[in-house]
C-alpha positions as CSV (number, residue, x, y, z in Angstrom):
1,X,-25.7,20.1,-45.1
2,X,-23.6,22.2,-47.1
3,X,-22.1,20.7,-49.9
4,X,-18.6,21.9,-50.6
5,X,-17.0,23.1,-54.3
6,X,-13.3,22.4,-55.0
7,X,-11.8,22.1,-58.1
8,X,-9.2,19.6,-57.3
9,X,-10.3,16.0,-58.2
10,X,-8.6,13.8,-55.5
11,X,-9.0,11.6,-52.5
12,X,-9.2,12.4,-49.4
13,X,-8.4,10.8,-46.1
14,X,-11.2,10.4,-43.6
15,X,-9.4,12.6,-40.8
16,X,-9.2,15.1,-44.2
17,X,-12.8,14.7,-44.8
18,X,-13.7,14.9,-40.8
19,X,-11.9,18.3,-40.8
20,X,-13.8,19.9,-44.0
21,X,-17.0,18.7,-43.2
22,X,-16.7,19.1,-39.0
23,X,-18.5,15.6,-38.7
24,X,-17.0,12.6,-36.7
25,X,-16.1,9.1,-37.8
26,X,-19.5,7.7,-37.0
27,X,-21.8,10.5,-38.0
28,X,-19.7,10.0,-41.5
29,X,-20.1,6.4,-41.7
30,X,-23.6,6.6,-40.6
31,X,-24.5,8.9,-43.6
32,X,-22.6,6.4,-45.8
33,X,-24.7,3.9,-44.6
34,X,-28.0,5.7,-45.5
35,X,-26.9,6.7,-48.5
36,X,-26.2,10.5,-48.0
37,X,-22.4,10.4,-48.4
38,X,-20.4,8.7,-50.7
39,X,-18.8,5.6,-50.3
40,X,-15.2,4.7,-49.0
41,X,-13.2,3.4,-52.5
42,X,-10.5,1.3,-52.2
43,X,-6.9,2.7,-53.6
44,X,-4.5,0.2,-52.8
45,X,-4.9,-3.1,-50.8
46,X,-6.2,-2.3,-47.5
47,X,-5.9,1.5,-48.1
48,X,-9.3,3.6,-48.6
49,X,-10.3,6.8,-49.3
């Protein structure tokens, strides 16, 4: 997989994330699980990014 350059430090939203990278919910959550994508962090309560 291609890892992607920006500049900007920021979160981003899965649907954001889905979009750049062109993978679905559960391919990205099952590379999170093995270890091959970073983790979801928690901004505010219940919110994630």
């Amino acid at each position: 997989m291609e890892i992607i350059q920006n500049r900007s430090d920021r979160f981003l939203r899965l649907r954001d994330v889905m979009e750049v990278t062109t993978l679905c919910r559960s391919s990205i959550y099952l590379l999170i699980k093995a270890g091959d994508f970073p983790k979801n962090v928690t901004v505010m309560g219940k919110r994630k990014a």
